[in-house]
N, C-alpha and C positions, 0 to 999 in steps of 0.2 A: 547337451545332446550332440552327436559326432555326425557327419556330414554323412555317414555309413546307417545309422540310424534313422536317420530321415529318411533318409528313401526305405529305409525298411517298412518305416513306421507308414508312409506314405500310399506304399502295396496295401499295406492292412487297410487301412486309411480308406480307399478305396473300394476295398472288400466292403465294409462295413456299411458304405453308403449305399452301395449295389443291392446287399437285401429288405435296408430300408425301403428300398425304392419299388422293392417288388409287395412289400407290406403295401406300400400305399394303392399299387393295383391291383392287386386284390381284395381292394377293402370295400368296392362296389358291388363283390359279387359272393358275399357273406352278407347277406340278406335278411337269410332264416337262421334258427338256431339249428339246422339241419347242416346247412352250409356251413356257418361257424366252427361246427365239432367234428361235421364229416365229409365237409367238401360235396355233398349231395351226391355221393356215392360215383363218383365220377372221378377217380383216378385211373389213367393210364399205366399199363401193366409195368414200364419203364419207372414210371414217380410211383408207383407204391412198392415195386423191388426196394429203390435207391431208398426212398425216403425213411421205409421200415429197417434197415438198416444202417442209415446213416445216423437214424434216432436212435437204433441198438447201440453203434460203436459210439460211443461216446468219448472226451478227451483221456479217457483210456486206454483205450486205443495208440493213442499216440506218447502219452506220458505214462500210464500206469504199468501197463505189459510190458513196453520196454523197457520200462523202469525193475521190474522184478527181473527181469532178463539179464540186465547190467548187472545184475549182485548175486544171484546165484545159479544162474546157466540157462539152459534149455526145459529142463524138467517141470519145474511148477510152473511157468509160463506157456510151455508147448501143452502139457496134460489141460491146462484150461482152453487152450485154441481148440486144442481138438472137440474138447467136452461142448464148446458153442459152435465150433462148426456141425458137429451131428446134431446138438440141437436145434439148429438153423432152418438145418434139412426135414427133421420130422416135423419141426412146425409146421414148414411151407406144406408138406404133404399132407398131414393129418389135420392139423387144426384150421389150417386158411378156408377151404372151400366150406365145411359145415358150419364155423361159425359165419361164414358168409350169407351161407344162405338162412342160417338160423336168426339171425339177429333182424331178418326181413318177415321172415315168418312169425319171430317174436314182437309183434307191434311195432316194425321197423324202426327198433331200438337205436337209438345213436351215441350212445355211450354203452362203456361196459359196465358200471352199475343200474343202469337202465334193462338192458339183457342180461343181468342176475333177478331182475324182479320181475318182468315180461317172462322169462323161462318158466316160471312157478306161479304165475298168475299170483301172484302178491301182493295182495290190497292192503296189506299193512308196512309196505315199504320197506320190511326190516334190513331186509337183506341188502339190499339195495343203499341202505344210510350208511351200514357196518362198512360195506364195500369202498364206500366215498370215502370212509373215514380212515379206512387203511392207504388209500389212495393218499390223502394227504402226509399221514404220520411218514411212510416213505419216500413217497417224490420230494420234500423238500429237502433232507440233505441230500438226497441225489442231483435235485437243482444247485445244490451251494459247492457240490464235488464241479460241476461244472465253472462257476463263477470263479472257484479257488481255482482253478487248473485259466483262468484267462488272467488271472491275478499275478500268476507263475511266470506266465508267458511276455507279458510286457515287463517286470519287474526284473528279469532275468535278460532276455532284449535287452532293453531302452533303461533300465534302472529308475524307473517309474515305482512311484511309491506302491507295495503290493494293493493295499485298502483301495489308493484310486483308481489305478487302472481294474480292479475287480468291479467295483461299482460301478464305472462308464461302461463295460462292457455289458453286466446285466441289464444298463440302461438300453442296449441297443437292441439287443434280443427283447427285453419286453414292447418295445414301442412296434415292434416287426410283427414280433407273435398280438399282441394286442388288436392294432390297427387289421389286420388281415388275417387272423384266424389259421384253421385249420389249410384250407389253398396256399395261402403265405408259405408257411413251413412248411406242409409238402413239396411246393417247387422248390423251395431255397435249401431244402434238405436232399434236392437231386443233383442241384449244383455243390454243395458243402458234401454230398458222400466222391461226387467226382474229384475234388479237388484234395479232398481227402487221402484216395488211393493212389494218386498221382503225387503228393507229397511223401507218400511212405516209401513209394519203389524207386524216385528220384536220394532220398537222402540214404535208401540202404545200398544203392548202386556206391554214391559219393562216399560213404563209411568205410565201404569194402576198398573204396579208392587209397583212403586215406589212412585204413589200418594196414597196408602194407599185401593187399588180396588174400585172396583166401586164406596163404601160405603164413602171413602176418597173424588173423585170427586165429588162424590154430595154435600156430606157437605161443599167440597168447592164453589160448585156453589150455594150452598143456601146463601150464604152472597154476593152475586153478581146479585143483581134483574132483570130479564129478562134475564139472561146469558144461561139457557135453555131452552128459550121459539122458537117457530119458529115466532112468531109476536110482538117480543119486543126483543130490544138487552139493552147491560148494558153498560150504559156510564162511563167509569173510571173517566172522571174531575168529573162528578157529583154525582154519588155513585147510583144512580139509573137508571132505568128502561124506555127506550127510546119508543116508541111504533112503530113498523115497521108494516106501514098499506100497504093497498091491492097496491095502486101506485109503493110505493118500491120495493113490493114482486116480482110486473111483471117489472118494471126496471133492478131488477137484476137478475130474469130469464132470461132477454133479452142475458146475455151473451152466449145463445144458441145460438141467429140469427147469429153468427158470424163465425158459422163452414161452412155456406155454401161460406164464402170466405174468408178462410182461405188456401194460394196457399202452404203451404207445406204440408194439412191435402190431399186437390184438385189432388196434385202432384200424392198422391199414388194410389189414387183410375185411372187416368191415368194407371200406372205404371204394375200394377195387371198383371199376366200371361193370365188369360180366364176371361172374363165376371162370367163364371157361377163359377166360384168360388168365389166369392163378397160377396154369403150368408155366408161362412165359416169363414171370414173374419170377419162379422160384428159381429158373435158372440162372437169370440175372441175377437175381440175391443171391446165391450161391460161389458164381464166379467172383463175386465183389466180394464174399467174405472171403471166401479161400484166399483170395493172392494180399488182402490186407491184416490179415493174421500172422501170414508167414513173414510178410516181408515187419510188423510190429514187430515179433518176436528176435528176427535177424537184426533188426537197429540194436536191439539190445545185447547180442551177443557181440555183436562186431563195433558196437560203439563200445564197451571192454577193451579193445585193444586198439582203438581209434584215440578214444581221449581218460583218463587215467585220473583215478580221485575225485571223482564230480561227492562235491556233499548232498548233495539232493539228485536220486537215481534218477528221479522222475523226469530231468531233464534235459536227460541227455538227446532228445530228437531236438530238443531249442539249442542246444551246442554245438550239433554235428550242422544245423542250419546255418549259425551263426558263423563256424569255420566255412562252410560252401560261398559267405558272403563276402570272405575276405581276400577272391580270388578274382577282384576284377569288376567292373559296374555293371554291365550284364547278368554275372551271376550272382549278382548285390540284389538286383531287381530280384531277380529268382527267388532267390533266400525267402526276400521280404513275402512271395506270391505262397513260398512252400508253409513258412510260419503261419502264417492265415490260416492253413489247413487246421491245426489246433484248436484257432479262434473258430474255423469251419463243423470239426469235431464238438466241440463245446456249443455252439450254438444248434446244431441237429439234433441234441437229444434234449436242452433246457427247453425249446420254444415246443417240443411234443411235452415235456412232463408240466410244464406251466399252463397248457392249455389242457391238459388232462387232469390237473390239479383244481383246476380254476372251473370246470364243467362239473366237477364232483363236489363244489359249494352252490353255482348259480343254477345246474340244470337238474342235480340229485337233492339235495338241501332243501333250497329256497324252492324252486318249481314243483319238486315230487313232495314236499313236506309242508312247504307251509302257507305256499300261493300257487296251488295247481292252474289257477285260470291264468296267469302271467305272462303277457306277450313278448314275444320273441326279442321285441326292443328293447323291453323291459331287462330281461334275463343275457342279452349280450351285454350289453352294460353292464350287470352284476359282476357279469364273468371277465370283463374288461379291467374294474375296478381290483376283482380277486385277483388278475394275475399279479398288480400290481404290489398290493397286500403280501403276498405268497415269495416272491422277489425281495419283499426288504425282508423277510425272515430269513430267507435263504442266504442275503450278503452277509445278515447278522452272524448265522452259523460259518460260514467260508471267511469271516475274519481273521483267523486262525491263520497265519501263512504256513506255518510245519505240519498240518494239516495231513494225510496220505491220502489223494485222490483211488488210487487201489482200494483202501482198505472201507472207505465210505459207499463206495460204489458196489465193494460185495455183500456188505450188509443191508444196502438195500436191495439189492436183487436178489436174494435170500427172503426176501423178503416177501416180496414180488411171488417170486416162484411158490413160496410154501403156502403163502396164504392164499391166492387165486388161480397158478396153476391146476392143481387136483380138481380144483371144481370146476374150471372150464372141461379138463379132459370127462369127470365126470359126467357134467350136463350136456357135453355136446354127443358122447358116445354110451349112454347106461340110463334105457330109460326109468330106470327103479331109482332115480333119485330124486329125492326129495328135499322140498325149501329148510326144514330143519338138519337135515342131514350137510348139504353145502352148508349153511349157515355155522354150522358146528365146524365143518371142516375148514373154513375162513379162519374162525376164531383161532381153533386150536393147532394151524398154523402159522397165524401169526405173533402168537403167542410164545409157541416154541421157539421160534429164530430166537430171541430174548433171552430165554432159562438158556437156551443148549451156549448159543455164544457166551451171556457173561454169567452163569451159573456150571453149566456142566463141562464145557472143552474145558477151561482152566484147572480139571481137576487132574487129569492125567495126560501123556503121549498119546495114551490108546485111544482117548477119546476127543483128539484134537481133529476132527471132521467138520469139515465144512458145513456151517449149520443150518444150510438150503438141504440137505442130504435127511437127514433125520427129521427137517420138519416138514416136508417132501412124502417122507413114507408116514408119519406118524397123521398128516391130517388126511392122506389118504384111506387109512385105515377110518379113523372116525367117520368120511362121510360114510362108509362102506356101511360100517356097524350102526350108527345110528338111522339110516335109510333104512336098513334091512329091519328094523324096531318099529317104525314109523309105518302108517299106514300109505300103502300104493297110491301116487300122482292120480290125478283128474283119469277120466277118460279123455276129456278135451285136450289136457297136457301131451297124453300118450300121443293122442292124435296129431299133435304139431308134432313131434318127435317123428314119428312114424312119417311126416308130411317130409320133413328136413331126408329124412335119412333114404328115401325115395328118390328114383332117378329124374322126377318130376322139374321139370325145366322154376326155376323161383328167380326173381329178377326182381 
């Protein structure tokens, strides 16, 4: 290892101890299993903006976007910022405040399989199992796109074997997320979204430095046809100009639908201190997505003509790092503080899916199914043990170093989106819904992400859509129609619904 790497490696070094440390202070005050999963509803409107999105953005943020950015322009990369920037937005407006107040009114639910079965007074837990159980089939390769993308990062750095430096890293996020719960990774996920934003508009400043400014970029992309168009992107195998028509365009907008179920974005908004600080909140969130989408995106177009033939796109923000390092010990140190950002990125979204993972075996599972009486101590522990369990599967899966951090990541948030999306917009705004009706629209959205990706898109162009899109409208439709079949909610149900949707002060 080079004398330039050490101190890289040192910053991270650093980094890494820093959140341990804040694991271990918080580990006094995860008490309950309230506190464990929701921090006892006491986040500041500052840590559940950052935190809810630093858990969103994940190391894709930093490698996957501008990794698709490097190889074929602006268009599929800019069309998905925008499609989660507007989703971002409708979340914070529409879903943050009801399901806040709802999940207090529903038995002051602390998980979101918990408020799938409190909303439906469901004494036979079904909904509530299915939910867990979709919670797992996806968060764990979206936990292993995490591990592979820290696997990347030192391997590519420091020429650390990918395997080990993958597994010392999940080692550090679990012992964090473990030891300190739900507090742990909220604060450390305000400091990992800060340091995050601060590494994208630092290295696309240095990028544009280094491809020659603006005037450099362009000229590079003028030899790349469609590479800055928003309705054409540029095919590398064939040297020209692909045409992204209107179907695409709203295909990959579709990556918005997917924020309204998405249970670690779900979690914070839960989480929030007062309802009426939600509006403070969302502005924060908002300003932190907008300038971290644009400036992902830009790494990728202007690292194109910054650095040339990378075999692995994904990496070009560990490249243009590694060139800002070799201009001096100063901005050696820098380098080493902006790489973190990655390790920052990667650790803000595993230590939310590992603790949302890990709640939906010890406090949906075990607690709602098979030892309701099971004390708090009892069931941290479970849930401590499960992150751990949930971790070696996850390295297991991100073994793989050729792996596409993108392309894991969309398949679970497709995921995400089709199978609990609908029914939170459902449950929280239509009170004609009914526990068979969600419970159908669960299944037969998570079902469909499966048939449409590896059964239906491969059969034609026409039908290469994004498979969050279709299975999006198709489990919407089934809650719709099997509710309307189903006999009318409680009176008592209505009446919580009626209670929530009420200008009535709920705390």
């Amino acid at each position: 290892m080079t004398g330039e790497q050490m101190i890289m490696m040192a910053s991270i070094g650093v980094y890494m101890v820093a959140v341990l440390v804040v694991g271990i202070i918080y580990a006094n005050r995860s008490k309950t299993t309230g506190d464990f999963y929701l921090g006892g509803r006491g986040l500041s409107p500052l840590v559940a903006a950052m935190s809810a999105e630093a858990s969103d953005m994940s190391s894709w943020l930093l490698m996957g976007l501008p990794g698709v950015a490097y190889v074929s322009g602006i268009a599929d990369a800019g069309w998905t910022a925008i499609g989660l920037a507007v989703g971002t937005y409708i979340n914070w407006l529409l879903v943050a405040k009801r399901l806040r107040r709802y999940t207090v009114v529903a038995n002051n639910s602390i998980t979101l399989p918990d408020f799938f079965s409190n909303r439906f007074h469901d004494k036979s837990r079904i909904l509530m199992s299915v939910s867990a159980l979709m919670i797992l089939i996806f968060f764990i390769p979206y936990t292993a796109s995490g591990f592979a993308a820290c696997g990347k990062l030192f391997h590519n750095l420091l020429g650390i074997d990918y395997k080990i430096a993958m597994i010392v890293s999940a080692l550090v996020v679990v012992l964090y997320t473990a030891i300190g719960g739900f507090l742990a990774e909220s604060i450390t996920d305000l400091f990992q979204g800060i340091l995050m934003s601060f590494a994208l508009v630092v290295i696309m400043g240095f990028g544009l430095s280094s491809a020659g400014g603006i005037d450099g970029v362009i000229a590079n992309a003028e030899k790349m046809p469609g590479f800055l168009s928003m309705f054409e992107s540029f095919n590398a195998k064939t040297g020209a100009a692909a045409p992204y028509g209107f179907i695409t365009i709203i295909s990959t907008c579709a990556w918005g639908l997917g924020y309204f179920g998405m249970p670690h974005v779900l979690l914070r908004f839960m989480a929030i201190r007062k309802e009426g600080e939600l509006k403070r909140s969302r502005r924060i969130a908002m300003v932190w997505v907008i300038i971290s989408l644009i400036a992902a995106v830009l790494i990728g177009v202007i690292g194109s003509a910054a650095i040339k033939g990378l075999g692995d796109p994904e990496t070009i923000f560990i490249e243009l790092a590694k060139k800002l390092g070799g201009h001096g010990f100063i901005l050696l140190l820098f380098a080493g503080v902006i790489l973190a950002g990655i390790l920052a990125a990667t650790m803000s979204t595993s230590d939310s899916q590992l603790l949302i993972a890990s709640s939906s075996v010890s406090q949906n599972f075990f607690k709602g199914l098979l030892h309701k009486n099971a004390s708090d101590k009892l069931i941290m522990w479970i849930s401590r043990c499960t992150i751990i369990v949930i971790a070696v599967i996850s390295v297991i899966i991100a073994l793989n170093p050729n792996s596409s951090i993108f392309e894991i990541v969309s398949f679970a948030w497709a995921g995400f989106g089709a199978a609990f999306g609908p029914v939170v917009l459902f449950m929280l705004f239509w009170k004609r819904t009914t526990l068979y009706g969600a419970l159908a629209g669960m299944l037969s959205g998570g079902v469909m992400i499966f048939v449409w990706k590896f059964l239906v898109r491969p059969l034609s162009d026409i039908l290469n859509i994004y498979e969050l899109l279709p299975g999006f409208i198709f489990a919407s439709i089934v809650i719709f129609a099997v509710s309307m079949l189903d006999k009318e909610p409680s009176k008592e149900i209505q009446a919580e619904f009626e209670r929530v949707a009420s200008s009535e002060p709920i705390e």
